[in-house]
N, C-alpha and C positions, 0 to 999 in steps of 0.2 A: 498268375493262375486265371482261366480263364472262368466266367461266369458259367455253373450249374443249375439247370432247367428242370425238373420231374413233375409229370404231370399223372396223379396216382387217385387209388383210391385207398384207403385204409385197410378194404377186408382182401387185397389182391398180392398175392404169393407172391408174384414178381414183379412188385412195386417193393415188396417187404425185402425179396433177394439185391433188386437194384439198392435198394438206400444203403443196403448193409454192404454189400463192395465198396461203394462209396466213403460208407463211415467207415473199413476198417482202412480204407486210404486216407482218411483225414482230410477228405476233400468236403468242403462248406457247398450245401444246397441250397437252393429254395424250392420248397415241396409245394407244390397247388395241390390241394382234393379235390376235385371234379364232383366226387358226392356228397360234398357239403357245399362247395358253389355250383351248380350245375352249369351257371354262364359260362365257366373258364372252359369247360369242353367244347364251346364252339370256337372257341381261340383258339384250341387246342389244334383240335382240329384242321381251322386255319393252317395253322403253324406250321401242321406233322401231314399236310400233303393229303387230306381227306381221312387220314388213319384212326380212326375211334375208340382201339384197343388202350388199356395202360398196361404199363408207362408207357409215354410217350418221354424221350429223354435228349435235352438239347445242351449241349456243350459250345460257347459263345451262343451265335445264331445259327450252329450246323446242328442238323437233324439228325442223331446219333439212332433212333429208333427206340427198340424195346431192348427189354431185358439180356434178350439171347443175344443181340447186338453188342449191348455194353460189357455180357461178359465174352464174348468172342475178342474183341477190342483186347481185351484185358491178356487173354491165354496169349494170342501174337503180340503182346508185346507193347503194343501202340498206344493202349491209355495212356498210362503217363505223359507222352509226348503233346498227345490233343489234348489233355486238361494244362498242360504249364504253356501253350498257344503258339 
């Protein structure tokens, strides 16, 4: 399984949609809060190609994007494949 990346913030609806696909796939994260560190958003940043929105959502070290991304992923089919690598 490949390593899960979310970069969120607590009060954000589709931080809260992404973790819950996530958790009803029983896929393991590691969640950053951007508004309780605010450093992690320039890494963030970094990472997600200048993008400042959340989620920012990275599966290995590929830049899956946001929300509407990871459930797009999900309706064709394709999540499973990119989280087991």
């Amino acid at each position: 399984m490949q390593p899960v990346t979310l970069y969120t913030t607590p009060i954000c609806p589709f931080c809260i949609a992404a973790k819950r696909l996530l958790d009803a796939k029983g896929v393991n994260y590691t969640d950053i809060d951007v508004m309780r560190d605010p450093s992690r958003r320039a890494e963030m940043m970094q990472k997600a190609h200048g993008r400042h929105t959340v989620p920012q959502i990275f599966v290995g070290d590929e830049h899956i994007g946001g929300c509407d991304e990871l459930h797009a992923l999900e309706r064709a089919g394709k999540l499973d494949a990119l989280l087991a690598g």
